[in-house]
N, C-alpha and C positions, 0 to 999 in steps of 0.2 A: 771042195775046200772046207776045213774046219773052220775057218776063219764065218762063214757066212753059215754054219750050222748053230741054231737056237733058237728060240724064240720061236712062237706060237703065229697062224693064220688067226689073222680076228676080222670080222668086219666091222667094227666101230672104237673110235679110242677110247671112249668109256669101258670097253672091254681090260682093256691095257690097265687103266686107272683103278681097278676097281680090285685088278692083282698084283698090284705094284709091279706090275714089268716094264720091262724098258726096249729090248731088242723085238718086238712084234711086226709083223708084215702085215699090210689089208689083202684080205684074199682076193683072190682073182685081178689084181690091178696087173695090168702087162706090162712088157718088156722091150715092146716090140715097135718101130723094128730095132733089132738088133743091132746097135753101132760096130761097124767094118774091123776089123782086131781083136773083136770080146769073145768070150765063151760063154753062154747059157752054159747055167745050173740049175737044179731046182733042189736045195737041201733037203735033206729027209727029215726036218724037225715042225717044217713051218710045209714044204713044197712048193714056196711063191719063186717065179723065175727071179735069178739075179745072175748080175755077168761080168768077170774079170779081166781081167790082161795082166798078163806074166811079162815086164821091161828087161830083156836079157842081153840085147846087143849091148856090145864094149864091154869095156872095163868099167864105165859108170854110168850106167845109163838112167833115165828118166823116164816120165808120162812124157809126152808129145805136151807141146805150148797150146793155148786154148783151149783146152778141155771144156765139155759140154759136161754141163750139170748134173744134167739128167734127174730134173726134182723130182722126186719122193720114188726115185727109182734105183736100184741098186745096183751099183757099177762101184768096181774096186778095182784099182789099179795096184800093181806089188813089182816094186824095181830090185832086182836083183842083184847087185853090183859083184865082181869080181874081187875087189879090193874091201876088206876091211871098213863097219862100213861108215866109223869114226875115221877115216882116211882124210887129213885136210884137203887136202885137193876135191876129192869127190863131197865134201860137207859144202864147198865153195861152190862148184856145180850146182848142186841141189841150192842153195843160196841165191844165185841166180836166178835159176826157175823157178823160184817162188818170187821174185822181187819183180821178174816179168805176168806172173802169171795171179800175184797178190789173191790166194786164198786169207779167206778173214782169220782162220787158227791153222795155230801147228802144234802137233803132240810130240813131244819129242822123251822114246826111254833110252836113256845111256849114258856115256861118263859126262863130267860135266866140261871137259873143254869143248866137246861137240854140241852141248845147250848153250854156250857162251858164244863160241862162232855163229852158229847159227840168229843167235839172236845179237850180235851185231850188224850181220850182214845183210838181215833182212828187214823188212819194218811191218811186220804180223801187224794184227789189231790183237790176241790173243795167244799167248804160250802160254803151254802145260808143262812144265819137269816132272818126270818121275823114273824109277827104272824098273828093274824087272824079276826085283825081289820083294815082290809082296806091295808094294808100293806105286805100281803101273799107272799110267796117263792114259787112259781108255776112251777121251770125250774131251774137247772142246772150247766147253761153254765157260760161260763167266755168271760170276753173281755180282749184280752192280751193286747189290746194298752190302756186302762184304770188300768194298774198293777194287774189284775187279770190272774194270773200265771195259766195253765193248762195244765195237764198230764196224763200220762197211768201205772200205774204202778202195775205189779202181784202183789198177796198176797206175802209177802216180802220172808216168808221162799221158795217160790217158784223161784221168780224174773230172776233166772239163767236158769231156764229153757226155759225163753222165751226171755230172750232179753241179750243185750249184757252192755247196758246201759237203764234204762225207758228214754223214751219221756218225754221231757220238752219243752212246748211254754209259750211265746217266748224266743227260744234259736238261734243258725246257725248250722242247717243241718252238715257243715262240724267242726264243734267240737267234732262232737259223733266220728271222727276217729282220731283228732287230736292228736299231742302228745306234750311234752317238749323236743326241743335240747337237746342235751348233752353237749352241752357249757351250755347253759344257766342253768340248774344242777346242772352242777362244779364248777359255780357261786354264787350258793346257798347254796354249799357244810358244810359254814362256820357259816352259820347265826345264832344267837344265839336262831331264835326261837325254837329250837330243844329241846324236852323237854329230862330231865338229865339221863331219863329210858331207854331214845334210843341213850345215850353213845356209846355203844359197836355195830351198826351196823357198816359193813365193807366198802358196795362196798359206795364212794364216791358218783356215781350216785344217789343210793338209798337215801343219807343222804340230797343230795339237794333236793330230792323228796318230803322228810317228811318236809325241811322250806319251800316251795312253797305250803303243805298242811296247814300250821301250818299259813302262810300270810294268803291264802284266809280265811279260817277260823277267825282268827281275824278283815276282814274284811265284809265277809258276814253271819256270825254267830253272831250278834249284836241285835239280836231281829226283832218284825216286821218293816217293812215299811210300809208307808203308800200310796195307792193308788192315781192316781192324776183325775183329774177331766176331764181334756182334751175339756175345755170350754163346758161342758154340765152341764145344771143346775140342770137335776135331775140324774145327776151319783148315779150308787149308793156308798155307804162306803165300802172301802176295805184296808184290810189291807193282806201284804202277804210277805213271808219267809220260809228259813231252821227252820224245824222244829225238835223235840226231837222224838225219837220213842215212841208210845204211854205210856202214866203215867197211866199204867196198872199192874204194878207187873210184867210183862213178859219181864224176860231181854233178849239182843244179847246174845248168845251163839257162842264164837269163838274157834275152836277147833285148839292147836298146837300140831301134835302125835312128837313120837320120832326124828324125822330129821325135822322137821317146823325151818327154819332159823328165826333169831331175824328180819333178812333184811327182809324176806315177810313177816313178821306178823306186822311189824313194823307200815306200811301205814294203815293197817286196823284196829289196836289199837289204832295210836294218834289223828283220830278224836273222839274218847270218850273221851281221857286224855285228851284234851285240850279243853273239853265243860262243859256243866253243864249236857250233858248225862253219865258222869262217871261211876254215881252210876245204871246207867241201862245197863254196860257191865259184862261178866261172862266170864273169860277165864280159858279153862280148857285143859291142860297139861301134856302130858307123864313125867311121873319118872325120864326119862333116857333126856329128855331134860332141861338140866342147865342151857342152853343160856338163855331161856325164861322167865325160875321160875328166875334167877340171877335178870333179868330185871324186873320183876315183885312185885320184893320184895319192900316193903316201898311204894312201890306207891300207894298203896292205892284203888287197883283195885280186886274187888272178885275174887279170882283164886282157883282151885277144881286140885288139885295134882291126877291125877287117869289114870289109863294103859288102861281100856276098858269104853272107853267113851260109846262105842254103848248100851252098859246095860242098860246107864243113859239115852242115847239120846229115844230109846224104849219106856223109862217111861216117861220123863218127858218132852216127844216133846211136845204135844200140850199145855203145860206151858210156851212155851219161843215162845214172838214176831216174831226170827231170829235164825236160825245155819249158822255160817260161817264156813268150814273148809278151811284153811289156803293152799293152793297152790303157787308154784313158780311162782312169777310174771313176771319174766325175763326181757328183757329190752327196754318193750313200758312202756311209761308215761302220760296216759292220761290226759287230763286237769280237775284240780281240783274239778271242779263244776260235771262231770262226776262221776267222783271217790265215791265223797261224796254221790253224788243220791244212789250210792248203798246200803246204811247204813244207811241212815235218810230219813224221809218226808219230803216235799216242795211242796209249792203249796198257796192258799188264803183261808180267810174267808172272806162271806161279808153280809154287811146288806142290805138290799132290801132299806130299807131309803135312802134318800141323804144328804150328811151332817151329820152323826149321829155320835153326839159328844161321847153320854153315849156309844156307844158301841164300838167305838175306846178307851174309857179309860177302859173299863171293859175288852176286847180282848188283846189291848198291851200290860197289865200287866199277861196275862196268861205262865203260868212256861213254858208251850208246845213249845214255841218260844226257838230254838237251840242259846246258847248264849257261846261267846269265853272266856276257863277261861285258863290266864295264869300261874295260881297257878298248 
């Protein structure tokens, strides 16, 4: 395959650095064993094993779910679709399997309703646009010191199994343990940004909690920014932000059983109430809790009144983006930007071009961008 022909055998990366390359193998590193579906190759440029899979069943086919990594080893996967392969249907497929299988970037060369689908429907930490005149998206990565934000984040309904907060750069290291005083709290205790549904939480701590969510959000829920150039004349365009969970049909699912206090559930409902992700939250309810459905009523928030959630969650897990079940939060207070990572996407999109006006006015008006509604 031409695709994996180039680049030089080296054994050290000072070798690589020293000639400005980029595509280099370490020689002799193995391959082996051979993952079940692949083909060894060995290019004639470099000769290091590397191994593929050709995805040809159906009409749109994919990689398999789970993919194994296989670090610092060469594995290419190439899906071949029968359709077209800006085809919506088959862009929403592939949308899917990313949003289960949350690699951290996606390259995407093509027209731009299949960059716009795509990046509604999925919640990357990193897009590339480009296309395939002269212009290509060949890599990845991001520059944080050019506004291009870049992250790790599990597949979302997983996310708790592996981290405590995702990775965000650039962020400071010691925010991911930071917390809010408790003066400062009790200072916020009164703010009017509180919205009227979370009336009836008790503990004062909590209530300053929810207006210090309710400021940053007003403040960094405003749509995208825009990249800066950082005196380079071929930057490329970027724009990047809190973003909505993907505009898939697949809502957060937030579970309150019977004893769920209004106080914990509190933090992790008013960042939907207070966005334009409203209409992508579903909270669902024990009977016997009245605090909640009390709070719940009029607002205007899908709520599912039912005793045995797990019946529902069995059937209708892989329909829903997120399952939150509601836990005591007790009394650390994360900082804000923390908090929210856990509920929504953030991260960049950019264009390979520099300068590129049309695709800053076509991306900053994208719904995808997480925006503050005080209503």
């Amino acid at each position: 395959m031409n695709l994996l022909n180039g680049g030089d055998a080296i054994t050290s990366s000072s070798e690589s650095l020293s000639t400005s390359a980029f595509a280099n193998l370490f020689d002799g590193h193995p391959i082996a064993p051979l993952e079940e579906g692949y083909t060894e190759i060995r290019p004639a440029s470099h000769g290091q094993p590397c191994a593929y899979r050709l995805n040809l069943d159906g009409d749109r086919p994919l990689p398999k779910d789970n993919l194994d990594e296989h670090w610092r080893q060469v594995y290419v996967d190439v899906s071949v679709p029968n359709v077209a392969v800006n085809d919506p249907e088959y862009v929403s497929k592939l949308a899917s399997w990313l949003v289960r299988n949350q690699p951290i970037s996606l390259a995407i060369n093509g027209d731009s309703n299949m960059a716009m689908q795509l990046f509604e429907q999925t919640g990357q930490v990193v897009y590339s646009v480009g296309d395939i005149h002269g212009a290509t998206a060949l890599t990845c990565q991001a520059r944080p010191q050019d506004g291009e934000v870049f992250g790790e984040f599990p597949p979302r309904k997983e996310l708790g199994k592996y981290t405590k907060f995702p990775m965000v750069i650039p962020s400071p290291p010691a925010g991911y343990n930071a917390q809010y005083s408790s003066a400062h709290l009790l200072s916020m205790a009164e703010n009017d940004h509180i919205p009227a549904m979370f009336q009836d939480v008790k503990d004062t701590e909590r209530r300053g909690y929810l207006a210090v969510l309710a400021n940053y959000l007003e403040d960094a829920a405003s749509g995208p920014k825009e990249g800066w150039r950082n005196g380079m004349e071929d930057a490329r365009t970027c724009l990047y932000g809190l973003q909505r969970p993907p505009l898939s049909g697949q809502p957060t699912v937030v579970r309150c059983d019977a004893h769920t206090s209004l106080d914990d559930a509190a933090p992790i409902l008013l960042p939907f109430v207070c966005t334009n992700a409203k209409d992508q939250l579903e909270v669902s309810v024990h009977p016997k809790n009245q605090s909640v459905i009390k709070a719940l009523e009029g607002s205007g928030v899908s709520t599912v009144i039912e005793e045995d959630f797990d019946i529902r969650y069995e059937k209708e897990i892989d329909e829903w983006y997120n399952v939150v079940r509601v836990e005591t939060m007790g009394d650390e207070y994360p900082l804000a930007a923390q908090w929210i990572s856990l509920y929504f996407p953030l991260g960049h999109i950019k264009s390979t071009k520099s300068n590129d006006r049309e695709f800053i006015e076509l991306f900053q008006n994208s719904q995808k961008w997480l925006r503050y509604d005080s209503n």
